[in-house]
C-alpha atoms as one frame of an Amber mdcrd trajectory, in Angstrom:
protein
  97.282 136.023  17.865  96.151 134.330  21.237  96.034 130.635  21.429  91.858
 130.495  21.290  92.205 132.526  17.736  95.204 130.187  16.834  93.042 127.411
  17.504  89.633 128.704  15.847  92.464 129.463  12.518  93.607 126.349  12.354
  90.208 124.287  12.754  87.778 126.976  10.918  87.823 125.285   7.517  86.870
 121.648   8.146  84.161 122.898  10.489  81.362 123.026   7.480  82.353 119.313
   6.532  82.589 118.572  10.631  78.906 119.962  11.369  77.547 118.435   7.717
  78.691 115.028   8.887  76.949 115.636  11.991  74.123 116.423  10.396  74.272
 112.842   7.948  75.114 111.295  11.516  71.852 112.834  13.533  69.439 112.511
  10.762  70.232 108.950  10.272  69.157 107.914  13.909  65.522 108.764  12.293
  66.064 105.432  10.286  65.156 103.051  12.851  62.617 104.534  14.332  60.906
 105.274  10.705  61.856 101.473   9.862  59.806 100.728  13.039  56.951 102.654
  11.875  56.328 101.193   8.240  57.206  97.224   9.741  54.312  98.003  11.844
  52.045  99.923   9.504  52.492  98.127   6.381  54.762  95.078   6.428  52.616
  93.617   9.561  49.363  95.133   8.290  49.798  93.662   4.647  51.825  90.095
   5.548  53.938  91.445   2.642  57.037  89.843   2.451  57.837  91.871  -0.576
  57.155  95.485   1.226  59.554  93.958   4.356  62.263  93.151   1.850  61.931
  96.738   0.059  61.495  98.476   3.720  65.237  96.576   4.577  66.789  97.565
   1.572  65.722 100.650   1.891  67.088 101.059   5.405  70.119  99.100   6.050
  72.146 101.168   3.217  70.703 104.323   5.254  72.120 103.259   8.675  75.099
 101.391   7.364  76.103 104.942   5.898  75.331 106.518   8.934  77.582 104.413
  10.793  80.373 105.081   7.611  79.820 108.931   8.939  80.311 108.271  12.393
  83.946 106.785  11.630  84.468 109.856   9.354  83.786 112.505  11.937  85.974
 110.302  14.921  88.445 110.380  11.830  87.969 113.723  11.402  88.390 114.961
  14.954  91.917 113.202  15.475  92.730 114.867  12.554  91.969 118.170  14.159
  93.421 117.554  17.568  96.762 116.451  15.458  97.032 119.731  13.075  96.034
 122.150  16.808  98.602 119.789  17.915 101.262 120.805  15.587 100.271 124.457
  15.220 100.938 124.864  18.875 103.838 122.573  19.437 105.373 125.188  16.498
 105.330 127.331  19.214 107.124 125.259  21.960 110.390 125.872  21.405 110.351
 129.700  21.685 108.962 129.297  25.236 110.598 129.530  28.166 112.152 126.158
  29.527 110.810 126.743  32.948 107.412 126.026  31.722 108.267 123.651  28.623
 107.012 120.796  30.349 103.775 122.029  31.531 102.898 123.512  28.297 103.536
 120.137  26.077 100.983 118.457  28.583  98.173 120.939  27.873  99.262 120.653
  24.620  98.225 116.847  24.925  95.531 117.259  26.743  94.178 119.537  23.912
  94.542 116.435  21.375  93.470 113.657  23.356  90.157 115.835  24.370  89.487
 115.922  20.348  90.138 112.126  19.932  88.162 111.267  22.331  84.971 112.365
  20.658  83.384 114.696  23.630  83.629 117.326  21.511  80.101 115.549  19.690
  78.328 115.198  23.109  77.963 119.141  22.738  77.495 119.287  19.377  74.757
 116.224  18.971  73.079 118.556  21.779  71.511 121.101  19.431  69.809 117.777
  18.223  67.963 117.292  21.522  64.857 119.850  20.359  64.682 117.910  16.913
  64.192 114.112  18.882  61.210 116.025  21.096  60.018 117.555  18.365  59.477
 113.841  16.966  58.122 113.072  19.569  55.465 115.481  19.880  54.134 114.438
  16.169  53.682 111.049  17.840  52.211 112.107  20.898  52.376 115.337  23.265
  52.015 114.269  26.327  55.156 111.480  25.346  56.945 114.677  24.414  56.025
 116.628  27.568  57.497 113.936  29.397  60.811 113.491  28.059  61.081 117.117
  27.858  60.471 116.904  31.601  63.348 114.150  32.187  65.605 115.773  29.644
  65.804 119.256  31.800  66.064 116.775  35.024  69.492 115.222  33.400  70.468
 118.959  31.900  70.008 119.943  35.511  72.008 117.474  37.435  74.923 117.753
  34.483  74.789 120.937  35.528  75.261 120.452  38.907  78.154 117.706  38.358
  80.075 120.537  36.212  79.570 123.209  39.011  80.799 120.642  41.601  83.594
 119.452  39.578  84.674 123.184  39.745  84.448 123.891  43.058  85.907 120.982
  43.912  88.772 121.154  42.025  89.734 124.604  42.883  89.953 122.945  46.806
  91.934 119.654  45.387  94.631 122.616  43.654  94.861 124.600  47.009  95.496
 121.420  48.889  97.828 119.656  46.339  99.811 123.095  46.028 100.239 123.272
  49.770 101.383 119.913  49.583 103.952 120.541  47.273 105.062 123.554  49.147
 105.200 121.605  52.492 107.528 118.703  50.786 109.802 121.326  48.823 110.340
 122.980  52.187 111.428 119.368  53.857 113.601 118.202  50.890 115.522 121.894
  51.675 115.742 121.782  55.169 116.595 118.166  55.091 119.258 119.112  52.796
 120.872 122.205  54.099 120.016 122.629  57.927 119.631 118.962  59.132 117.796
 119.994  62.194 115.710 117.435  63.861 112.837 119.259  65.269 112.228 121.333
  62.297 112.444 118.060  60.027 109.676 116.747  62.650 107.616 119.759  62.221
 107.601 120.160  58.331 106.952 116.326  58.194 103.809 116.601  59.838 102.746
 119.564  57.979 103.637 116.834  54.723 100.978 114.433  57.055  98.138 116.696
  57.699  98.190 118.054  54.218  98.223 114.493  52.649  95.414 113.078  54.975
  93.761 115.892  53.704  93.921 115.308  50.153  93.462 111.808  50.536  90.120
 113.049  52.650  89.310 115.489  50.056  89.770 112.392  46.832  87.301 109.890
  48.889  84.600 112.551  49.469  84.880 113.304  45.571  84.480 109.851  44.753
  81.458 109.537  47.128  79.696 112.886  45.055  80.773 111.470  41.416  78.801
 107.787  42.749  75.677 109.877  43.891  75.339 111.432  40.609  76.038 108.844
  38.497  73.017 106.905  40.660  70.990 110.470  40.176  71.954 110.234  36.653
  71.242 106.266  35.850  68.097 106.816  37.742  66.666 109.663  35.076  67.664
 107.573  32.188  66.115 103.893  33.739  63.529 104.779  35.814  62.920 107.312
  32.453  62.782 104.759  30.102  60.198 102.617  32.273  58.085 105.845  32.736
  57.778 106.163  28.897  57.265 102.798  28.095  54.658 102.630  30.554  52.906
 105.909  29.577  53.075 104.762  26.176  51.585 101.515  26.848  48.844 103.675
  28.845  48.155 105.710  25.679  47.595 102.292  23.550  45.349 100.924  26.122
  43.189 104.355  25.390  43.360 104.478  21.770  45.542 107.401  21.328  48.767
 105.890  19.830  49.678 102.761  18.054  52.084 100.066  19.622  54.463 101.016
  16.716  54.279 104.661  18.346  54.681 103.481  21.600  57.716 101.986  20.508
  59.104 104.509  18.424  58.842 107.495  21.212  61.019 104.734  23.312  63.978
 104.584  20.494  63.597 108.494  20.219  63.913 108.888  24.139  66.358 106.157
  24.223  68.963 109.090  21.281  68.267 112.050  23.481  69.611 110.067  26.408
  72.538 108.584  24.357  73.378 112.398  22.880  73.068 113.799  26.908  75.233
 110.826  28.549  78.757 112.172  28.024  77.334 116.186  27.917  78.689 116.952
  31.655  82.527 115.039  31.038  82.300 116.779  28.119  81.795 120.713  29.798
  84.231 119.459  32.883  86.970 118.269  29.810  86.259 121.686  28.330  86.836
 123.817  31.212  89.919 121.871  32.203  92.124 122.859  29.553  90.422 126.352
  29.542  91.873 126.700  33.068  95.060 124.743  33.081  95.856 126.264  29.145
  94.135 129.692  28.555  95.385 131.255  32.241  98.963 132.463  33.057 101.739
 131.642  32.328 100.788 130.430  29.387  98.965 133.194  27.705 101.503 135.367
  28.363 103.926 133.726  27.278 102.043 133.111  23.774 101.377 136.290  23.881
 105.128 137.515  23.520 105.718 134.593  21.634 102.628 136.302  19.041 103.874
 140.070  19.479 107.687 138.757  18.744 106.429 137.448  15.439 104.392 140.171
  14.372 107.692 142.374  14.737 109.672 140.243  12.762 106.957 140.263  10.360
 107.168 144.163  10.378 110.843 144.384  10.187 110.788 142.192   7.018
């Protein structure tokens, strides 16, 4: 058994009451905007106090539970991280000792990437098609739009993820020639003591630094340009909608409570998008660092040892 199966074993049976909860969760964020609706179609239309009251009664139990499932998932998913946690930790001490300590940080990393929730950014995605299609019953052209700025921020995600790759495959190469270049001073320091060569291997140390520390401020300068990219979809977005919505009032197509409502929706599928690209990067971190030599390897003998004891009993 390889780690992903291990994993997918130890996680498989809460995933019905993971993806129901998401469900609860998703469908619930139709509360306000359906609240918003009958305010404006009946509560404001009728000066009813009475149909107000009943419309908030109706409602607040509705999105206080949805809230109540929100905590339950996040509940849920430490939960998870903790029992792949232990599953693989089960497995620590068989390992070799040389890589003991790089294997208990992936091991971590694994855990605090379920606690931290990402994990829903990719689920709540599948949602996406459901907000448009809301949308469209309210208007098409609203739902043409935000289709429009949803493959925009899908796009540039996109691009962030495929950055983040390259550009930590150039941070490794540098950072492992780095620690080559100050394992080789510490040992000729140590044994040979010779001047020049201690001159020579510390300005290898130099040049490799100066170009990591390079390398980390043109990273920083890419991750600011897409975050602008990014808060410019979602604000200038948001305007656009509004203002297209307001557009559609002014000719009689939609009502202000529509207007309003395609806002909220486009204001979810943002929401459900925002983490999507951490999330992918998270992912493919700890399917790098994890799921690659030496650590399949070794989990592989450490899988093919127990299936012969297994045999031999």
């Amino acid at each position: 058994m390889n780690i992903q199966t291990l994993i997918y074993v130890t996680i498989k049976k809460y995933l019905p009451a993971y993806f129901f909860l998401g469900l609860l969760i998703n469908i619930s964020y139709f509360v306000y905007p359906a609240f918003m609706l009958q305010v404006y179609n009946t509560a404001l239309v009728s000066y009813s106090v009475e149909n107000l009251l009943l419309l908030v009664l109706i409602s607040a139990p509705l999105v206080f539970f949805g809230a109540y499932f929100e905590s339950l998932r996040s509940k849920l998913l430490t939960f998870l991280g903790l029992k792949v946690k232990h599953e693989l930790m089960l497995k620590e001490p068989i390992l070799q000792s040389v890589i003991k300590e790089s294997y208990l940080s992936k091991v971590d990393a694994i855990f605090k990437y379920f606690k931290s929730g990402l994990v829903n950014s990719i689920h709540d995605s599948i949602w996406i098609p459901v907000f448009i299609f809301g949308v469209y019953l309210l208007h098409s052209s609203l739902a043409l739009s935000i289709t429009i700025l949803v493959i925009l921020k899908i796009v540039a995600d996109f691009t962030l993820v495929r950055e983040a790759e390259k550009n930590f495959s150039e941070y490794e190469k540098l950072n492992t020639i780095f620690t080559i270049a100050r394992g080789r001073f510490k040992n000729h320091v140590s044994f040979l003591r010779v001047n020049a060569l201690e001159s020579k291997i510390d300005n290898e140390l130099n040049e490799n630094y100066n170009a990591i520390s390079k390398f980390a401020i043109t990273e920083a300068d890419k991750k600011s340009m897409q975050s602008f990219l990014t808060n410019c979809i979602k604000n200038v977005g948001q305007v656009g909608i509004l203002a297209q919505g307001a557009y559609l009032v002014i000719l009689g197509e939609v009502s202000p409570a529509n207007m309003i409502v395609g806002t909220i929706l486009f204001g979810r599928i943002m929401s459900v998008s925002a983490n999507f690209a951490q999330s992918i990067i998270n992912l493919n971190s700890i399917k790098r660092n994890f799921f690659r030599e030496p650590f399949t390897t070794s989990f592989a003998a450490i899988s093919q040892r127990e299936k012969l004891n297994e045999t031999g009993d």
